[in-house]
C-alpha positions in Angstrom: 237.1 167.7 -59.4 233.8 169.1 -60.4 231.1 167.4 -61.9 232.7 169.4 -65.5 235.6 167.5 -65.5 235.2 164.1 -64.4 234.4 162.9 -67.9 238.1 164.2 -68.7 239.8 163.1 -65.5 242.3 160.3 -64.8 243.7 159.7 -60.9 245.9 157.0 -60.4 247.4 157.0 -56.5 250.2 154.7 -54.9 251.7 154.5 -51.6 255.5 154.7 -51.6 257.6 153.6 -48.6 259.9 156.4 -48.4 259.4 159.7 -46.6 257.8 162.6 -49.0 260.9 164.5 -49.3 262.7 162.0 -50.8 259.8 160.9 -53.1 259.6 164.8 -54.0 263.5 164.8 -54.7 262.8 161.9 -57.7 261.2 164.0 -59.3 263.7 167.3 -59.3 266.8 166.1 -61.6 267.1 164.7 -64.5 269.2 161.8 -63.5 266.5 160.7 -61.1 263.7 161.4 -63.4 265.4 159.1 -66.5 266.0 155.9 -64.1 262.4 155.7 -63.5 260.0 157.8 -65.8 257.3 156.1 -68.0 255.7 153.1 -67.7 257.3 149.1 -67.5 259.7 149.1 -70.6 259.8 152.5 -71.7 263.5 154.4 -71.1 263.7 158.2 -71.4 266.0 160.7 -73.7 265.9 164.2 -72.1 266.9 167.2 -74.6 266.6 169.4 -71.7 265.3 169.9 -68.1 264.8 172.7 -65.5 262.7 171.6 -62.5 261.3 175.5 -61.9 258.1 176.9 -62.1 257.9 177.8 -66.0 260.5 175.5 -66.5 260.5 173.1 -69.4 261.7 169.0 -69.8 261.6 168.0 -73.3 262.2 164.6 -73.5 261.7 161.1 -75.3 260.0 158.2 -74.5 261.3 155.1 -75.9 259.0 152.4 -75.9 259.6 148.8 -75.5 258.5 148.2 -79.8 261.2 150.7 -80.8 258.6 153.7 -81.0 260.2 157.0 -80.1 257.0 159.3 -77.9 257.8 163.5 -78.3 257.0 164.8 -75.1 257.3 168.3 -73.6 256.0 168.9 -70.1 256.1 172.6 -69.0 256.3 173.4 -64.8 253.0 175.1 -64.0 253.7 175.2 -60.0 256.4 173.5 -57.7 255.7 173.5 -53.8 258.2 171.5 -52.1 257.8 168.7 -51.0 253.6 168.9 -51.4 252.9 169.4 -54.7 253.8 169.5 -58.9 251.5 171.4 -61.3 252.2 170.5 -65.3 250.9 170.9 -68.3 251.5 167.4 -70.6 251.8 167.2 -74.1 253.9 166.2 -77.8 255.3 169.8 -78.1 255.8 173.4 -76.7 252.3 174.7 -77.2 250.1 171.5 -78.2 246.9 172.2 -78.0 245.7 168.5 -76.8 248.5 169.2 -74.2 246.5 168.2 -70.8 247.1 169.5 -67.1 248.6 166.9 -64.4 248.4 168.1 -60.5 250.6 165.1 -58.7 250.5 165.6 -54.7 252.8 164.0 -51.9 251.5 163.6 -48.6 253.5 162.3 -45.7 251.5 159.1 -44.2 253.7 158.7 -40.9 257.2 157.3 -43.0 255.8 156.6 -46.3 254.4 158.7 -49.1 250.9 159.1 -50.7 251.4 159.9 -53.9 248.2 161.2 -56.7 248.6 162.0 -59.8 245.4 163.6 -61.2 245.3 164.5 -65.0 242.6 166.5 -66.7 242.2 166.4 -70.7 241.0 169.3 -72.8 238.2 167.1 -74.0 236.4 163.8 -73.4 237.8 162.4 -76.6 241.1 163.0 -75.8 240.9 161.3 -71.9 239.5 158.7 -73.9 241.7 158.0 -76.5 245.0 158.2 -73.7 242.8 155.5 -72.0 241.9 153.4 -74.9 244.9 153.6 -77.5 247.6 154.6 -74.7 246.5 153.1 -71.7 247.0 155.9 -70.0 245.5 154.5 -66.2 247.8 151.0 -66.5 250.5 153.5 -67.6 250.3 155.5 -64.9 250.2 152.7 -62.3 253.4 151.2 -63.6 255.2 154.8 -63.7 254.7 155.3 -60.2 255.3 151.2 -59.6 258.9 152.4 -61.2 259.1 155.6 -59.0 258.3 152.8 -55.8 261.5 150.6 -56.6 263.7 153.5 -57.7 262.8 154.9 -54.5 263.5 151.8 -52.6 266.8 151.5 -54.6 268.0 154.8 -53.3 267.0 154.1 -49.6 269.4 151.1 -49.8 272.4 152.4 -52.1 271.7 151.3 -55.2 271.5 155.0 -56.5 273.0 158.0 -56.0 
């Protein structure tokens, strides 16, 4: 991050205690993605999904108040199992859309996880932490990727 950015920049880490490949996988389909995605509350609607580089997953958030969130995440870069470039926003081609790096390193048989999200401008890093609560947010999605995680490691999903 250079000293440019870090006006605009949000990182929210978590260790997971599940190997990295497995952490990675979460994050490939669809039917992993919609058991855990969002923050404490919130249930996903996908319209459509393809984990590839320049793929697209246009999707819903449904929030706990009934409020239905637009979102459309483009695939920027996809190196298995290390790293997940995207660009984050309401609809293809929004121009507030902002750019998410999330990296997976192996720490012995758990996972580091980051997730490190740049905005277009200060106003817009700090209305997503203001209005959205975009840092609590974050902790709680990848709180939801931990147990999901956990829930596969011991059968609960498939």
């Amino acid at each position: 991050m250079t000293s440019t950015t870090a006006d605009r920049t949000i990182v929210v880490s978590r260790m997971i205690d599940a190997p990295r490949e497995l952490v990675f996988e979460a994050f490939t389909e669809v039917r992993h993605l919609s058991q855990w995605w969002g923050p404490s509350g919130f249930t996903t609607t996908t319209a459509s999904f393809q984990f590839r580089a320049g793929g697209v997953w246009n999707f819903t958030m449904h929030g706990p108040d009934g409020t239905d969130y637009p979102e459309w995440i483009t695939f920027v870069e996809i190196t298995p199992p290390e790293r997940i470039t995207l660009r984050h926003g309401e609809f293809c081609d929004d121009p507030n859309a902002f750019d998410s790096v999330l990296t997976f390193d192996a720490a012995g048989t758990a996972t580091s996880i980051q997730m490190r999200t740049v905005f277009p401008t200060k106003r817009l890093h700090d209305e997503a932490v203001e209005k959205y609560h975009a840092i609590e947010g974050g902790r709680q999605t990848l709180d939801n990727l931990a147990t999901y995680v956990a829930s596969i490691r011991t059968g609960g999903q498939s």
